[in-house]
DOKE-185673 format. One record per residue (C-alpha): residue number from 1; residue in three letters; z, y, x. Coordinates in pm, 1 decimal. Layout:
# residues N
ATOM   pos   code          z          y          x
ATOM   NUM    ALA          Z          Y          X
...
# end
This chain:
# residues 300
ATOM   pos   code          z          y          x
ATOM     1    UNK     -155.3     1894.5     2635.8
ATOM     2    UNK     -260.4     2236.6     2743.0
ATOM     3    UNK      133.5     2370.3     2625.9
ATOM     4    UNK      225.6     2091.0     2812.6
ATOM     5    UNK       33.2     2143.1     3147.9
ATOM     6    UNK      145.8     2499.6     3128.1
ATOM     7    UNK      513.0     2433.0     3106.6
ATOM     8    UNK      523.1     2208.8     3373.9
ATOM     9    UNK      330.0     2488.4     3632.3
ATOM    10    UNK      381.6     2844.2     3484.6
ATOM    11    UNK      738.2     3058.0     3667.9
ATOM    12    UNK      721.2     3258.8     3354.0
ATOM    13    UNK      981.5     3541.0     3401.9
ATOM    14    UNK     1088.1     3424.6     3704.5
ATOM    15    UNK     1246.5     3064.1     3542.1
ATOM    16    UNK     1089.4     2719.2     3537.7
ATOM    17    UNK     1236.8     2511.3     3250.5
ATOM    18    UNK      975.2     2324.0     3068.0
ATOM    19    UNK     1252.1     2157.1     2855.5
ATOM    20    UNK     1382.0     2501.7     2740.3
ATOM    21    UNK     1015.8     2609.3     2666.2
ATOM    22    UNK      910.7     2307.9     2490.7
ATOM    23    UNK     1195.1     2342.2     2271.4
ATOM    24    UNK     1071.3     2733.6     2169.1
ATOM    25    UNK      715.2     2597.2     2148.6
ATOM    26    UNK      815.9     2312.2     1897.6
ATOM    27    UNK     1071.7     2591.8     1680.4
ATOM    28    UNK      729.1     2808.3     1693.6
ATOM    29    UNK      565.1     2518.5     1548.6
ATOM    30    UNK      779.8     2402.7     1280.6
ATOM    31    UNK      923.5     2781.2     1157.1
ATOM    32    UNK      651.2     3037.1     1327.4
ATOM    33    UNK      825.8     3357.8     1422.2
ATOM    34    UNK     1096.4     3336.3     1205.9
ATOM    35    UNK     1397.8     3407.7     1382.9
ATOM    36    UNK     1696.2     3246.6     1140.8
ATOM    37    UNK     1568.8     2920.9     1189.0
ATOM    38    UNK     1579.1     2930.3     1569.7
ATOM    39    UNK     1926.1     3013.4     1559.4
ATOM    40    UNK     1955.3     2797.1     1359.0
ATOM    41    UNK     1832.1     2509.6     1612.0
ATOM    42    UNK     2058.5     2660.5     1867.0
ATOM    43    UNK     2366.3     2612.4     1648.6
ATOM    44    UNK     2269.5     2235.7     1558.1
ATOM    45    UNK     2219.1     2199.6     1921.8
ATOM    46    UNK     2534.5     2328.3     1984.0
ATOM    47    UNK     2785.6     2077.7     1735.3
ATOM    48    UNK     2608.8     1797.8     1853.6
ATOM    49    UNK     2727.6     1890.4     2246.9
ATOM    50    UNK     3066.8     1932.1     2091.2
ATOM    51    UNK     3040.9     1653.0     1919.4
ATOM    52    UNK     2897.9     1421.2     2212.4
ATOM    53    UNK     3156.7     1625.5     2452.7
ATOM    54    UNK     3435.7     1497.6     2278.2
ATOM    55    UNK     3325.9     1152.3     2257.8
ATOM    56    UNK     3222.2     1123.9     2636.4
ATOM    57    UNK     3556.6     1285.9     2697.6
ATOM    58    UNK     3770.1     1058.4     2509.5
ATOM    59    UNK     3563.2      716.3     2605.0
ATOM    60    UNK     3605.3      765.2     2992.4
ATOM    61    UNK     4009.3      899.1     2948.4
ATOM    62    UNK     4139.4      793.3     2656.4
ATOM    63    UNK     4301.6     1099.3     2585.8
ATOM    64    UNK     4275.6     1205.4     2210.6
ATOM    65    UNK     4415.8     1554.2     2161.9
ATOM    66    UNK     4338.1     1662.7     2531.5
ATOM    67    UNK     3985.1     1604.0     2480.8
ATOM    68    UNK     3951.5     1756.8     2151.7
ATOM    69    UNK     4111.6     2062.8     2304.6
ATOM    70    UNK     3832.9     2052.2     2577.7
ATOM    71    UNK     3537.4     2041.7     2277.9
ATOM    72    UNK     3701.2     2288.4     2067.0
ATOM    73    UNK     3716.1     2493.4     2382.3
ATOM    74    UNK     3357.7     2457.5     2427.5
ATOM    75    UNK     3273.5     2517.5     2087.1
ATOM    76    UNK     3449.0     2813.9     2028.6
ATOM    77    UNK     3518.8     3008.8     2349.9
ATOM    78    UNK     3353.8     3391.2     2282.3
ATOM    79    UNK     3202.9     3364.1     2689.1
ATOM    80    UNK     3048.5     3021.0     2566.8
ATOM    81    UNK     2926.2     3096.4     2229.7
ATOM    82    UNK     2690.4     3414.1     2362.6
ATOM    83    UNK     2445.2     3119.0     2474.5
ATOM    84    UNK     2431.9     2994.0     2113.6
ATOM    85    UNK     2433.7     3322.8     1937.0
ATOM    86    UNK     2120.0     3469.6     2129.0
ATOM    87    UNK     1800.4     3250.6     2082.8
ATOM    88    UNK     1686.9     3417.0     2392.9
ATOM    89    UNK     1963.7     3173.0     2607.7
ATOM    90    UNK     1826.8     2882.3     2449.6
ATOM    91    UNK     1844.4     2708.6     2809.7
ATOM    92    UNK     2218.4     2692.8     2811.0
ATOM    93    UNK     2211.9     2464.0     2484.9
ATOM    94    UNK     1941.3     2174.7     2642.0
ATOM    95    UNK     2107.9     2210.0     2956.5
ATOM    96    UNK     2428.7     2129.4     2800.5
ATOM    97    UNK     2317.6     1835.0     2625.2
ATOM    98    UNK     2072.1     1647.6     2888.3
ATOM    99    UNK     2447.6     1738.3     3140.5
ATOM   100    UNK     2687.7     1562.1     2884.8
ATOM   101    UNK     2438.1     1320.3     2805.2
ATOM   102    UNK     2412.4     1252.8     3173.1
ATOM   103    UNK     2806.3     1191.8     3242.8
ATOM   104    UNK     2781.8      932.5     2901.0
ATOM   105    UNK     2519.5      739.9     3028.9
ATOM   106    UNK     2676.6      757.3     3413.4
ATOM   107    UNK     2997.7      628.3     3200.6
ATOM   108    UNK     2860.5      343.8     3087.1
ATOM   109    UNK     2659.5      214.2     3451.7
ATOM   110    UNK     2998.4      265.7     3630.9
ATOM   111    UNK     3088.7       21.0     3364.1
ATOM   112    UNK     2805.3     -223.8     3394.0
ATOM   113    UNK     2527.0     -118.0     3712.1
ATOM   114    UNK     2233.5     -202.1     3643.4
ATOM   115    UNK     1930.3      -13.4     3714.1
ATOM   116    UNK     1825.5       17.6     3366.7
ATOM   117    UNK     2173.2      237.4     3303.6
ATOM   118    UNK     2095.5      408.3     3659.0
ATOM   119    UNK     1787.1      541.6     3525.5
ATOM   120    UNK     1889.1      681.7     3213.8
ATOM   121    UNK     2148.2      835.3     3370.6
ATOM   122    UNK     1867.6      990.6     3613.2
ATOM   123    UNK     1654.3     1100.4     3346.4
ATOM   124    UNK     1931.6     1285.7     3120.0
ATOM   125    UNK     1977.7     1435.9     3451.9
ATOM   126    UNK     1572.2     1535.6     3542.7
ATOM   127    UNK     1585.3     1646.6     3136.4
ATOM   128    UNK     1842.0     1881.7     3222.0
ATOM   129    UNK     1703.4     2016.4     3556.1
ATOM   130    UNK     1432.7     2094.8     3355.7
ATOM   131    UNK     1623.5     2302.3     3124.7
ATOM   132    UNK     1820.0     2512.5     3336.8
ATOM   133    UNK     1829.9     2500.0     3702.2
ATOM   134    UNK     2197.8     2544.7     3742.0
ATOM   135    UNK     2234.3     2148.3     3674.0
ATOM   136    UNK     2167.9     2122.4     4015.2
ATOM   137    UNK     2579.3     2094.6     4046.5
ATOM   138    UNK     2616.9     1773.5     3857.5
ATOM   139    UNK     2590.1     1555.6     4135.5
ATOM   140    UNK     2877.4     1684.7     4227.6
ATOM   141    UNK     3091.6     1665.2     3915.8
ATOM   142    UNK     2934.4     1285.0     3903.8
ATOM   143    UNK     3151.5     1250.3     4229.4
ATOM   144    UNK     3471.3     1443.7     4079.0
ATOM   145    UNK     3425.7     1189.4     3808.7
ATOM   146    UNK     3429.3      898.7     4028.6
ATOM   147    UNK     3752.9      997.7     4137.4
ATOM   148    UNK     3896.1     1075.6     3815.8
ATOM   149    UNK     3899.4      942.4     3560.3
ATOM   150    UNK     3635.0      685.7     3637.8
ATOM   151    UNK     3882.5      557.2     3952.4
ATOM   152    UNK     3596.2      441.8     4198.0
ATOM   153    UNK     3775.9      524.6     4467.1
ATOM   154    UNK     3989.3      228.6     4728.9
ATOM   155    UNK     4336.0      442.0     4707.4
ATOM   156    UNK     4671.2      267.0     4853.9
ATOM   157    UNK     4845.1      128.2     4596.8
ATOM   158    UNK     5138.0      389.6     4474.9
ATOM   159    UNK     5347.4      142.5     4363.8
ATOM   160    UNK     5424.4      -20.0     4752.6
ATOM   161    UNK     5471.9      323.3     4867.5
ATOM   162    UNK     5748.4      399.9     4589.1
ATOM   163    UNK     5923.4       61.3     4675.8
ATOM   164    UNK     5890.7      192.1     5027.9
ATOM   165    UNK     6117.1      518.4     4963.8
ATOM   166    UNK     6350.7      347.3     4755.7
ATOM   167    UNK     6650.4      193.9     5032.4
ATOM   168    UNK     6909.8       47.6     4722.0
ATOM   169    UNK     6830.0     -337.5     4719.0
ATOM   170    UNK     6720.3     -558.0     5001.7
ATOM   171    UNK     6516.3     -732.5     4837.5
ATOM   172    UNK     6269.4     -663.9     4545.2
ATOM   173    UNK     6047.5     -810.7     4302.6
ATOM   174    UNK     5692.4     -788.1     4343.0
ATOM   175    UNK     5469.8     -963.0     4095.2
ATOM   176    UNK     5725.0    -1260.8     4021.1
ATOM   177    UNK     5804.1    -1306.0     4382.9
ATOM   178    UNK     6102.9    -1186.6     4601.2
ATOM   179    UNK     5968.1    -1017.2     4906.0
ATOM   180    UNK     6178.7     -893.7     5197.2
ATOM   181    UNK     6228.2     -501.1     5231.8
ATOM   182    UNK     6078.4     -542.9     5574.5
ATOM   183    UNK     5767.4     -695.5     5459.5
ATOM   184    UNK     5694.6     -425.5     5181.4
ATOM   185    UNK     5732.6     -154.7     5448.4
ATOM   186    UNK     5494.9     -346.7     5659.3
ATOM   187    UNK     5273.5     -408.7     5376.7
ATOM   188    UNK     5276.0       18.6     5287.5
ATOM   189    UNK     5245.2      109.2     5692.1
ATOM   190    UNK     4919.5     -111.8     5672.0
ATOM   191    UNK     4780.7       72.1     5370.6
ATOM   192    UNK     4826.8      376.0     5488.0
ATOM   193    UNK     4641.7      315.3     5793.6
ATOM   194    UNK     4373.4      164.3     5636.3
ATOM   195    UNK     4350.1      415.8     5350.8
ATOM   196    UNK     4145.3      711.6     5517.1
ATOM   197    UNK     3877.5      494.9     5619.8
ATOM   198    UNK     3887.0      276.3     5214.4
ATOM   199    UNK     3834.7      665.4     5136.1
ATOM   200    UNK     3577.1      830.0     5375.2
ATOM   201    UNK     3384.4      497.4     5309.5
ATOM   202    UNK     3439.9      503.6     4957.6
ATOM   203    UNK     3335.3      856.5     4903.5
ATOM   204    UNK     2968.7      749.7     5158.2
ATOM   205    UNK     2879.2      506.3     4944.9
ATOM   206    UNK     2939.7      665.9     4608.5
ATOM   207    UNK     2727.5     1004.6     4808.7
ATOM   208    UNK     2476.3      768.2     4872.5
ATOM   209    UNK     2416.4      616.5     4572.4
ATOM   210    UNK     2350.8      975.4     4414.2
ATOM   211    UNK     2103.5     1064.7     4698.8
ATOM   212    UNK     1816.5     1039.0     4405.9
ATOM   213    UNK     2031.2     1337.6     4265.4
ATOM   214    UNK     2076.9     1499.1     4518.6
ATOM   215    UNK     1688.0     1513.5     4565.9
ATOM   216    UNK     1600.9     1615.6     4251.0
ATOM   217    UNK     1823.2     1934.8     4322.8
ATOM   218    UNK     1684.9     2027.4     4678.4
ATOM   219    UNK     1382.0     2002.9     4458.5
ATOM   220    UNK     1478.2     2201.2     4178.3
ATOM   221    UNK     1675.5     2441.3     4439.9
ATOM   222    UNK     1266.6     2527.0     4592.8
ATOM   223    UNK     1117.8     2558.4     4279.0
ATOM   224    UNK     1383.5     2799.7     4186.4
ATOM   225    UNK     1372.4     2981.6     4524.4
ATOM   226    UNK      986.5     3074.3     4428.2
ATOM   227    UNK      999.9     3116.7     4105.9
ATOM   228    UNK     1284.5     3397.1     4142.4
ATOM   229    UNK     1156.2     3557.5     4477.7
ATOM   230    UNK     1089.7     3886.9     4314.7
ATOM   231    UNK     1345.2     3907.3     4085.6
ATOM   232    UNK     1637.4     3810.6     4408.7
ATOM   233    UNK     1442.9     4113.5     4648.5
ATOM   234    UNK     1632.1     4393.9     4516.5
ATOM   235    UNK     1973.0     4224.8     4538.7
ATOM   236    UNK     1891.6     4151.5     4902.1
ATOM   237    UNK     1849.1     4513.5     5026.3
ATOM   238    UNK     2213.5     4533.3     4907.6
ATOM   239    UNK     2451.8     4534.0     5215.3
ATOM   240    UNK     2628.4     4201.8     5306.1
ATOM   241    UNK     3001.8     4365.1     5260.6
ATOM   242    UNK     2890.6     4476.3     4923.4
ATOM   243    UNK     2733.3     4156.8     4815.6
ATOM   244    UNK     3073.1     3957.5     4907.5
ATOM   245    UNK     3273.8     4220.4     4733.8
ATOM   246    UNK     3124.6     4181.5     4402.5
ATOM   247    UNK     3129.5     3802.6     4414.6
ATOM   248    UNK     3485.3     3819.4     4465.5
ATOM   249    UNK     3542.1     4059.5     4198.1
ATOM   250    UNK     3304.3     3860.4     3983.2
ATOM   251    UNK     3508.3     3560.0     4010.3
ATOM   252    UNK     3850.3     3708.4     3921.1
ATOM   253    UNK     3679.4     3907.7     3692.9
ATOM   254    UNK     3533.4     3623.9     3476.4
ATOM   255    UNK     3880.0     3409.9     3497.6
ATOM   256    UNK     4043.8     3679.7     3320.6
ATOM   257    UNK     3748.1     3700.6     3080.1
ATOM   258    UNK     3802.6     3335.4     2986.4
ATOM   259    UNK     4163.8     3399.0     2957.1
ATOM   260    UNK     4131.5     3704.5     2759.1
ATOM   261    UNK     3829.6     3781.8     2636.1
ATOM   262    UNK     3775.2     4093.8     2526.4
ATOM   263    UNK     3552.4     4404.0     2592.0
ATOM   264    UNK     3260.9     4149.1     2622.5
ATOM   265    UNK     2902.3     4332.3     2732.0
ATOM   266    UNK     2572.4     4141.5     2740.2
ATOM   267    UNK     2512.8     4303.8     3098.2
ATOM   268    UNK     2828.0     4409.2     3319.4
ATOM   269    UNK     2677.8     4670.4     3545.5
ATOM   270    UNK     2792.0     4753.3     3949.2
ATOM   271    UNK     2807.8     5110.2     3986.7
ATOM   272    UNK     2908.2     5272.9     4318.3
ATOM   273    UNK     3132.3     5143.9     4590.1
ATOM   274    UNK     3365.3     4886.1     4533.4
ATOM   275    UNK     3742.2     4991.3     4589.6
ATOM   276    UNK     3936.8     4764.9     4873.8
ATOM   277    UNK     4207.5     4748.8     4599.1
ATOM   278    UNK     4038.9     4581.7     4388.2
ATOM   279    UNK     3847.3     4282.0     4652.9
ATOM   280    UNK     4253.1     4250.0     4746.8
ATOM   281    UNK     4353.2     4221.9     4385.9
ATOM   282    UNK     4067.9     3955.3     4319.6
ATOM   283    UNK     4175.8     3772.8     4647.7
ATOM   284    UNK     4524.0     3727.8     4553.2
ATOM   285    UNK     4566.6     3520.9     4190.9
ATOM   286    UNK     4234.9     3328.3     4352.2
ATOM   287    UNK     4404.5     3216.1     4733.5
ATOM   288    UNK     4749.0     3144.7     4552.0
ATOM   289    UNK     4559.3     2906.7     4309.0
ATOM   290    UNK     4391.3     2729.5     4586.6
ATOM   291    UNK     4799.8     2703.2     4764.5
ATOM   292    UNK     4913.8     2609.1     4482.0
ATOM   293    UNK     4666.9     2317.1     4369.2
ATOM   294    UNK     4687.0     2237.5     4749.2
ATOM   295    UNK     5063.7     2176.4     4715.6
ATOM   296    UNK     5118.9     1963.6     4422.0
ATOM   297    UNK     4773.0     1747.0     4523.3
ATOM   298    UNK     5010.7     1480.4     4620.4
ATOM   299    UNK     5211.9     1481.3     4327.6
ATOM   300    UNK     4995.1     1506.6     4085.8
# end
């Protein structure tokens, strides 16, 4: 209980995750200081989040081979496996597993909502705050999910608005009855006014059913805030323009580094100035994604 009390209040090395310390303490327990069989924890962590990945994946999109690309992906990636190769980032592997288990159990209340599902869902999700405070996202995916592929969102109906561009027949079909041209058109001008607001409402209600969520990560955001004050100092005496830089350069830097990874460091050091070449070079592949997922939104 002392272990226990201790995890819950200490901001050990400027981190709070009981989950991710309990997890040590119990390897310490079982194994003492030897170090094999804490790797060896991490890597049986590890296949079962591949293995629960996969299934999560494949139960809420039916997709066979695309989801066992997306676990293979996560099981083998060189930027991924780092977390399960050093014992020391132990908090990636809970993390993972209390998130996936979180999106399973969401799964399943979106399917049936009850409260009984709703709190599992919420614990997997307080389990995984608790092992790594970057969880503090999932709320968000939850709502990405909700669009797709969990379709919780009031859409118009595609189908009315394809019978609407079409001008060949008079008359069509719809659902064993013949319906005047006039009247689908009609029917499609009416869902289209009506669908911002089946949206905007839509996406309110699903916000506000993950408002206990979004709690827990203003509350996790604080505890994180004070457990990493010193540790954040030095980065804020950098200048503003050099701060924005890097994160820019970070970002484009790491998308190549998942697309090719190679010359792989445990710690990628700033040095000196950052060249205006290279924020422009970062800006470019990252704005022409964002056009170009902008312009086939409606497509696809």
């Amino acid at each position: 209980m002392e272990s226990v009390k201790w995890v819950l209040t200490s901001t050990q090395a400027h981190n709070w995750h009981p989950s991710t310390w309990l997890s040590h303490m119990l390897d310490v327990q079982l194994f003492g200081l030897n170090a094999g069989w804490h790797h060896v924890t991490n890597l049986i962590l590890h296949i079962a989040n591949t293995i629960l990945l996969f299934l999560v994946f494949y139960r809420m999109t039916k997709g066979l081979w695309q989801s066992a690309l997306v676990a293979a992906l996560f099981a083998l990636h060189p930027l991924h496996v780092e977390s399960v190769a050093r014992t020391s980032k132990r908090k990636d592997v809970p993390s993972a597993l209390f998130s996936i288990l979180t999106i399973g159990a969401y799964s399943y209340y979106v399917e049936r909502p009850v409260l009984k599902r709703y709190l599992a869902t919420l614990l997997f999700f307080v389990l995984g705050i608790m092992s790594k405070p970057m969880v503090v996202t999932l709320p968000f995916v939850l709502i990405l999910l909700d669009y797709w592929p969990l379709g919780r969102f009031q859409l118009p109906d595609p189908k009315l608005a394809d019978q609407e561009k079409s001008t060949k027949p008079a008359k069509r079909k719809h659902k064993g009855k013949k319906i005047s041209k006039s009247e689908i058109i009609e029917t499609s001008q009416k869902q289209r006014t009506t669908a911002p607001t089946n949206l905007w409402s839509s996406l309110a209600e699903l916000v506000r059913e993950k408002i206990p969520f979004f709690i827990v990560s203003a509350i996790s955001c604080v505890i994180t805030i004070v457990a990493q004050k010193d540790a954040t100092y030095s980065v804020s005496e950098l200048p503003l323009g050099y701060r924005i830089s890097n994160a820019i350069v970070s970002y484009a830097h790491y998308l190549g580094k998942m697309i090719l990874p190679v010359n792989l460091s445990v710690f990628y050091l700033q040095l000196g100035k950052i060249p205006a070449w290279q924020v422009f070079a970062a800006i470019m592949p990252l704005t022409f994604i964002t056009i170009l997922v902008i312009v086939v939104a409606k497509k696809f």
